[in-house]
C-alpha positions in Angstrom: 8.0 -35.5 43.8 5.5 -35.0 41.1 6.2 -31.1 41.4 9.1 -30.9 41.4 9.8 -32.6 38.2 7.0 -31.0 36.4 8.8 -27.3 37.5 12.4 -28.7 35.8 10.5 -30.1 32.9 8.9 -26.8 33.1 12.3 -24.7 33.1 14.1 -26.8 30.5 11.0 -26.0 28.1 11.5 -22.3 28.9 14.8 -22.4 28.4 14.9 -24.5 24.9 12.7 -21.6 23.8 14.8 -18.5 25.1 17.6 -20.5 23.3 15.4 -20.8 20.1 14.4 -17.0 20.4 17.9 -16.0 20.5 18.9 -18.3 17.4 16.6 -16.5 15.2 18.3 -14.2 12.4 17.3 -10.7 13.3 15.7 -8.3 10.5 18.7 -6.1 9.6 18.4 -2.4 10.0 18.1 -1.7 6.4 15.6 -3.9 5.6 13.8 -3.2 9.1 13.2 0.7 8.9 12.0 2.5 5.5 11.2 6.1 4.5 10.0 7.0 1.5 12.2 9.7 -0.4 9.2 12.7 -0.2 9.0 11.4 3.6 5.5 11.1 3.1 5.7 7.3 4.4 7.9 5.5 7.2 7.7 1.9 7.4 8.9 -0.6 10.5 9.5 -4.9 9.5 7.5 -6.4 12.4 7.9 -9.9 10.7 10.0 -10.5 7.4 8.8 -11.9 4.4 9.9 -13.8 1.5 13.0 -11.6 0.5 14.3 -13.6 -2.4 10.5 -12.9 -4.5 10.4 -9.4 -6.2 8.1 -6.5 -4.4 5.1 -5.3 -6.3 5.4 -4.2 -9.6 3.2 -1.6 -11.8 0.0 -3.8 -13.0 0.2 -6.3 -10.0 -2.6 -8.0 -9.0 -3.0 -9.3 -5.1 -4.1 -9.2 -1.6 -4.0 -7.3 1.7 -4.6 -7.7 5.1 -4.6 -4.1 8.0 -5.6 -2.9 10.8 -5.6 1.1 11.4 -4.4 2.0 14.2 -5.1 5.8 14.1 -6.5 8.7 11.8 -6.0 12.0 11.9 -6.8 15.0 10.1 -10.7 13.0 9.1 -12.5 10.4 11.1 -12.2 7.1 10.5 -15.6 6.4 9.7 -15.6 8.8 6.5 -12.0 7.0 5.5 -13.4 3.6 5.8 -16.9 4.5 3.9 -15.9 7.4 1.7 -15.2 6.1 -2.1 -14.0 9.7 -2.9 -11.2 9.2 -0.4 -10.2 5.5 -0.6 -11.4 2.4 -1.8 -8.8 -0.2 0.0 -9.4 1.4 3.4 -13.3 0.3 3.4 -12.3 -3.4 4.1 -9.8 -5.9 5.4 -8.8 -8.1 3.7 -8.5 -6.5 0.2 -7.9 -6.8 -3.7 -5.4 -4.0 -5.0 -4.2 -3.6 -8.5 -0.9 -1.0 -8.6 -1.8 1.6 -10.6 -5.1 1.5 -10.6 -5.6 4.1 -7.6 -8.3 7.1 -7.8 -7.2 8.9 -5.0 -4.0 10.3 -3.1 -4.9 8.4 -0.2 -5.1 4.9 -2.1 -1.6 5.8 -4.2 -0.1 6.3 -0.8 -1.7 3.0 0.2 -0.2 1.2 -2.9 3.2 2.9 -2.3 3.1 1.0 0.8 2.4 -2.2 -0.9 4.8 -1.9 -3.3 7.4 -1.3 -0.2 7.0 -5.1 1.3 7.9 -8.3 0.0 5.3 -11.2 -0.5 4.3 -12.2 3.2 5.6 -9.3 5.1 4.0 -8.0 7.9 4.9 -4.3 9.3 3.8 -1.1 10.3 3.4 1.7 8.3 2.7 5.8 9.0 1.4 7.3 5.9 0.9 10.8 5.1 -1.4 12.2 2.0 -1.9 16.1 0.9 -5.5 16.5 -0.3 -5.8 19.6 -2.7 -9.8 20.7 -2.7 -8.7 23.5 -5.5 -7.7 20.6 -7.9 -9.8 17.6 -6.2 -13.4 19.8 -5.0 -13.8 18.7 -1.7 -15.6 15.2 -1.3 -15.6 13.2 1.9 -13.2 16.9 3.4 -14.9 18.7 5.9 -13.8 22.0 4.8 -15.1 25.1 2.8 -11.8 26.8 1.5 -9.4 25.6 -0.8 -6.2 25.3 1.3 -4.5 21.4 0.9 -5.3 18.9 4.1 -2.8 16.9 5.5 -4.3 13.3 6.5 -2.2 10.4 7.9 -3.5 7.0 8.9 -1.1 4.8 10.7 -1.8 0.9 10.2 0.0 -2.5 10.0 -0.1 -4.1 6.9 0.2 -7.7 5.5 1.2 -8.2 2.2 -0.7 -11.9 2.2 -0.5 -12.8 -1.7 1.0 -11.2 -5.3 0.8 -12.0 -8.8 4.0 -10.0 -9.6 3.7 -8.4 -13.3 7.0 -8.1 -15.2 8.9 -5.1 -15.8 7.0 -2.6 -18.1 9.8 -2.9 -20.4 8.9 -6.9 -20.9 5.6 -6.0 -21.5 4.3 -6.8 -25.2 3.3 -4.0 -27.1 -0.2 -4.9 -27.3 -0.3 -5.5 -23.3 0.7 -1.9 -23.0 -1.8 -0.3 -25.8 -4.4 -2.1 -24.3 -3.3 -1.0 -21.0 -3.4 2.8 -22.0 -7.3 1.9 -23.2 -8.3 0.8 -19.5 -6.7 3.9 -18.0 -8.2 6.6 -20.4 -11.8 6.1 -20.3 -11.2 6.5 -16.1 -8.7 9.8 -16.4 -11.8 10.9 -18.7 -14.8 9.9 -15.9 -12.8 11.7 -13.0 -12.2 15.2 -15.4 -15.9 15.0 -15.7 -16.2 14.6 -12.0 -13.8 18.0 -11.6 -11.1 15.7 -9.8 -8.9 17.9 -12.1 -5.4 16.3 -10.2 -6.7 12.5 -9.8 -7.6 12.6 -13.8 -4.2 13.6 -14.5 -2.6 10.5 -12.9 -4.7 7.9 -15.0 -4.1 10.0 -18.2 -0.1 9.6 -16.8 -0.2 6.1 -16.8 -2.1 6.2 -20.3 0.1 8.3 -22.0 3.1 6.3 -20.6 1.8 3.1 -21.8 1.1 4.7 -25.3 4.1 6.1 -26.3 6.1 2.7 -25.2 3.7 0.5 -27.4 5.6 1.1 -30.4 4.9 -0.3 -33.8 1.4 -0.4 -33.1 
């Protein structure tokens, strides 16, 4: 009867897709589980991405996608709406630009992006040591000195890149003019007394200087 052939068509279909499921290339381990060398981040492929294109570089340009899945050590409502902590956790999707971080909590953040390939989507467990002594304490809850730990856990798609070449194919000019973009905003957060976040953007400017040679 009717039923009857509607339940075989039924089990063939579950079947051709059990068959399919098992067909599919599995991530490898490598490529499936990542830890950052300070152990600071740990990273999990939930769907691969496109492995032959080149991961982030320094000076790309692209978008985001998240969803947190647990804070710890702040709320989630002063990560998501405190500049002084992060800028790419107040929205989903976002812009990011590597190397253009403020904060220890958005350098983390564009660690993880650099980890994944174009398209990726995985989870990610991210730690960051705040350091009010060297930072003050904006968007912290506390009135000492001693370093916080916060981690945020989230899963992360890395949904488009403009890759940047190698710094080392950069032209001289590209790099000098670089350097002038990451001064002037070492300079603003010295003013501000975020002693440890001025001395990263000063990093990159100095870097970039002293390889723009000839100029």
């Amino acid at each position: 009867n009717d039923t009857t052939t509607k339940l075989i068509l039924l089990d063939s279909l579950l079947q051709e897709k059990a068959m399919l499921e098992q067909n599919k290339d599995p991530i490898p381990e490598h490529r499936r589980s990542w830890e950052s060398i300070d152990f600071t981040i740990t990273k999990t492929v939930i769907e691969e991405g496109d492995i032959d294109s080149w991961n982030p570089r320094f000076g790309s340009t692209g978008t985001v996608s998240y969803t947190i899945e647990n804070v710890s050590g702040i709320t989630r409502d002063k990560l998501c709406s405190c500049p002084a902590l992060s800028r790419y956790f107040a929205n989903s999707p976002c812009e990011f630009s590597i190397g253009s971080a403020e904060t220890e909590l958005d350098r983390q953040f564009e660690r993880c992006v650099q980890a994944c390939f174009p398209q990726q989507y995985a989870q990610f467990t991210m730690r960051a040591l705040l350091e009010p002594e060297y930072n003050g304490t904006a968007g912290l809850d506390v009135d000492g000195k001693e370093p916080v730990w916060i981690a945020v856990e989230f899963k992360l798609k890395l949904e488009s890149v403009l890759n940047a070449d190698p710094i080392y194919k950069w032209f001289n000019e590209t790099k000098l003019n670089k350097a002038k973009e990451f001064h002037p905003v070492g300079v603003r957060l010295f003013k501000e007394k975020r002693i440890l976040d001025a001395f990263h953007m000063f990093r990159h400017a100095y870097k970039l200087a002293v390889l723009a040679r000839g100029i």
